[in-house]
N, C-alpha and C positions, 0 to 999 in steps of 0.2 A: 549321597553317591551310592549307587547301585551299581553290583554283580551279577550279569546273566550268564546263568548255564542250563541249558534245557530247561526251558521253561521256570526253573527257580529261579528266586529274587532274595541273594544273600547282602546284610548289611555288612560292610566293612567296619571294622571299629576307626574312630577318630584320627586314629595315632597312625595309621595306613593308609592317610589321605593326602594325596598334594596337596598344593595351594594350586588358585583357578588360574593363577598366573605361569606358576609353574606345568599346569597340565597342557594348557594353551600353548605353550613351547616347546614341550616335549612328546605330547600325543602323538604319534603317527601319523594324522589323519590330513587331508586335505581337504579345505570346503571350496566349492565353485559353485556362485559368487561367495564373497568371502562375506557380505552385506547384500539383503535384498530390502527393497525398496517395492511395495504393494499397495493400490487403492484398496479400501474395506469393498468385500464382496469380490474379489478379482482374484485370477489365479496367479499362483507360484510354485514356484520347483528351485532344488536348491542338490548341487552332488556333493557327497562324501564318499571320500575314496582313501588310498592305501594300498603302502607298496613291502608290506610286513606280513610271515606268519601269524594266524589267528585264529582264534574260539568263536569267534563269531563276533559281528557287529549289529548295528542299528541305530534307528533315529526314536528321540521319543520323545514326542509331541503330544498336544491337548487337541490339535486338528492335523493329520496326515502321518502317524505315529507309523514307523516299519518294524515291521519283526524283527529278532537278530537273526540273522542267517550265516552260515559257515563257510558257504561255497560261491559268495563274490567279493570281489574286491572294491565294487565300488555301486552303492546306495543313492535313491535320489527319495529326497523327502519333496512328495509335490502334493496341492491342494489346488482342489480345483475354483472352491470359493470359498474365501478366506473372511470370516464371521468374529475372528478374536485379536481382538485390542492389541492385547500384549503376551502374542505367545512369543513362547524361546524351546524354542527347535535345540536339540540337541543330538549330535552325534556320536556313539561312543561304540569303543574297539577295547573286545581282550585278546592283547599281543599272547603268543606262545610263551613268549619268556619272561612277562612281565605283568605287570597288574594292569587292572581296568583303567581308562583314560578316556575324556571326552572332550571335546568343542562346542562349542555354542555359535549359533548363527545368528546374528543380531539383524531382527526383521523388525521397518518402519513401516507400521499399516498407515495409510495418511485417507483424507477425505478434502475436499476441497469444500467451499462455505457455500452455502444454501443462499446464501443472498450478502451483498456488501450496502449499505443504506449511508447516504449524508443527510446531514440534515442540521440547521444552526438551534439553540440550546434556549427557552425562552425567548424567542423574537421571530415575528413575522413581520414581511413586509422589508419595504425597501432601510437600507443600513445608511449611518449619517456619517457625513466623511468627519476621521478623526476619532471617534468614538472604537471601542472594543466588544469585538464580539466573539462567541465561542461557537465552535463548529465541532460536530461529533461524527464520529465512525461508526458504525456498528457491521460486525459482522458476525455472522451466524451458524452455529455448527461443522465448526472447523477442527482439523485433528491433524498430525499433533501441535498443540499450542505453539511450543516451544521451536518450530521451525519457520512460525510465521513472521511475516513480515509487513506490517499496515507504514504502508506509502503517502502523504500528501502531497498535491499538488497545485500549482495557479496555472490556468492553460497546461501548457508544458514544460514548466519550473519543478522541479520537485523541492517542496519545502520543508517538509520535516518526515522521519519514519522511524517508528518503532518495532522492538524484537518484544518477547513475553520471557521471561524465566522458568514460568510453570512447565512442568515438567508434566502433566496428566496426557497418558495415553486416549485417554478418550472427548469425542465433540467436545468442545465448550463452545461459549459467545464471550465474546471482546468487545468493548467498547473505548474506541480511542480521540480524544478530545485534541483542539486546534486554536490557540486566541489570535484573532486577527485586527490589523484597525483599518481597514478600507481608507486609501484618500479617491480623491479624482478620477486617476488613472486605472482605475478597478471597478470602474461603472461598465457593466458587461462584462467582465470576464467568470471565469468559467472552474470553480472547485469542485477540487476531483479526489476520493481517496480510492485505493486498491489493494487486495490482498492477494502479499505472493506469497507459497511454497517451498523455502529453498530446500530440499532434500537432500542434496548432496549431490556428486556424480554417479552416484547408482539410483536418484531420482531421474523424473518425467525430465527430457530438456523439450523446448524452455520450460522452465519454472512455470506449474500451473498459475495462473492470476485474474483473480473478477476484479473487475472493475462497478464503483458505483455510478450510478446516472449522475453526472454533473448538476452540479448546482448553481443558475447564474446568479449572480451579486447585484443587484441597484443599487445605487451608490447617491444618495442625493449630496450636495455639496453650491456653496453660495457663487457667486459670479465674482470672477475677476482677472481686468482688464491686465495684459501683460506690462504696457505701459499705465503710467497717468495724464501724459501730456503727448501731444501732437501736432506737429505744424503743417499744414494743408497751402499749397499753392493754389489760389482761386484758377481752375478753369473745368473745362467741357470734361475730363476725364478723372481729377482726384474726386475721390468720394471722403466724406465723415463717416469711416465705418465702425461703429461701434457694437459689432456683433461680437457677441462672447460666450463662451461655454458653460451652463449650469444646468443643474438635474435638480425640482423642474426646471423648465425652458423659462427663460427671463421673459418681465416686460420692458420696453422701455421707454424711458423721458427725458424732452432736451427742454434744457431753460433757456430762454435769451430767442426766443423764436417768436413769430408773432402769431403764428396761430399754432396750436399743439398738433404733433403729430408721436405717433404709435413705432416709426418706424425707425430697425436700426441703422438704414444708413441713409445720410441726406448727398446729394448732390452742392459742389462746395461753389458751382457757377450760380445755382439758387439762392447764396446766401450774400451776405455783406461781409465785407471784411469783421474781424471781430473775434472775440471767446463764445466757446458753445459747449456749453456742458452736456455730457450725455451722463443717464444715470441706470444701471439696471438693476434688477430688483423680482426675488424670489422669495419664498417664504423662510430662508433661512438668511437672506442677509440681501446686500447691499452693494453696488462701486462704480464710484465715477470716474469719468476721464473727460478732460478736458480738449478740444479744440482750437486749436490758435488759426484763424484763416487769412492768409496774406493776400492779397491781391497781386496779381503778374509781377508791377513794379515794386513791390516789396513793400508796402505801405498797409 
């Protein structure tokens, strides 16, 4: 704690010093804003003022320091481009009737990330349903840590998100991990991670946020039929359709036929009364269903 009087710089001894709580309360002084909130490289301005007898005030700073001066009552500490991580501005007044006293302006310099990346963790290529996989975040030169926020999502699900504790004023890189198990219904969709900014209400609204390029899913998974059995009235319009969803695309095969065919749906006016097994088949599995074909009179 420092004593300006014309240009000297007297130490106070210890025992003549508030506490920062108590000076905070008692100062004089008023700051506008009370918090600023600055991108690295960008300008800021910040007023201190006072409605008291005085020796003089000023700010003093590592970037945009003012002189004390005698004959105003109200100081703006401003920079035009703001270069330091973690400065603390400070403003301080010697009352007429009282001792030296200051405030502190608590300034978040922030930076937004250079790039946000997904990307899955040992494995290429298409994922197998059921199976677990891990998907990573990365993001890059981000400041300050501690107010970020890394988002996951499926489409437009948000699925999980993470805060950091680190408290470091300056860039870092993040890296935040995701274990997923893909079934069926996740053959094309579309993961997404993004990092926000919350700064506060003296930050950017909205919330600065990069987003990473999506990453689509393939999803392989074996075939199967929603029933196993089916009964078919023979005429001109029921079909045997035995098409069914798998990644890859099935083949298929009916037993009970007299000549083989490829295809999955047969027409049931072509066939005889009877069972007709259909069977489809990919490289990861297998599933039959059965046909029961009646004839008109039920026979």
């Amino acid at each position: 704690m420092f004593q300006h009087f014309t240009g000297f710089v007297y130490l106070f001894a210890v025992s003549q010093l508030v506490s920062l709580a108590g000076a905070q309360s008692e100062c004089p002084l008023q700051l506008d804003p009370q918090r600023v909130v600055v991108r690295y490289g960008g300008s800021v301005a910040a007023n201190c003022s006072t409605s008291v007898l005085h020796e003089g005030m000023g700010w003093e700073a590592s970037q945009g320091r003012v002189p004390m001066t005698k004959d105003q009552n109200l100081i703006t500490w401003r920079v035009s481009e703001l270069t330091e991580w973690d400065i603390k501005p400070v403003c301080y007044i010697n009352p007429t009737n009282s001792a030296q006293c200051e405030v502190h302006l608590p300034v978040t310099v922030y930076k937004t990330p250079d790039s946000v990346f997904i990307s899955t963790v040992y494995h290429r290529g298409p994922m197998m349903e059921g199976q677990q996989y891990e998907l990573q975040c990365d993001v890059h030169n981000v400041a300050p840590v501690q107010y970020l926020t890394v988002k996951w999502y499926k489409e437009q699900t948000l699925l999980h998100q993470t805060t950091f504790p680190n408290t470091s004023k300056t860039p870092v890189n993040e890296t935040v991990t995701l274990l997923i198990r893909p079934d069926r219904a996740d053959d094309g969709a579309q993961y997404w991670c993004e990092a926000e900014l919350d700064l506060g209400a003296e930050g950017p609204q909205p919330h600065p946020t990069i987003s990473a390029k999506p990453l689509n899913v393939e999803v392989y998974y074996k075939p199967k039929h929603s029933s196993s059995t089916e009964t078919i009235i023979q005429d001109d319009k029921d079909m045997l359709d035995c098409t069914v969803k798998a990644n890859p695309a099935p083949t298929y095969t009916w037993d009970h036929l007299k000549e083989k065919n490829s295809s999955s749906v047969l027409k049931s006016s072509a066939l005889s009364p009877g069972r007709y097994t259909c069977t489809a088949k990919n490289i990861l599995g297998r599933d039959s269903k059965v046909f029961i074909v009646k004839s008109t009179g039920g026979f």
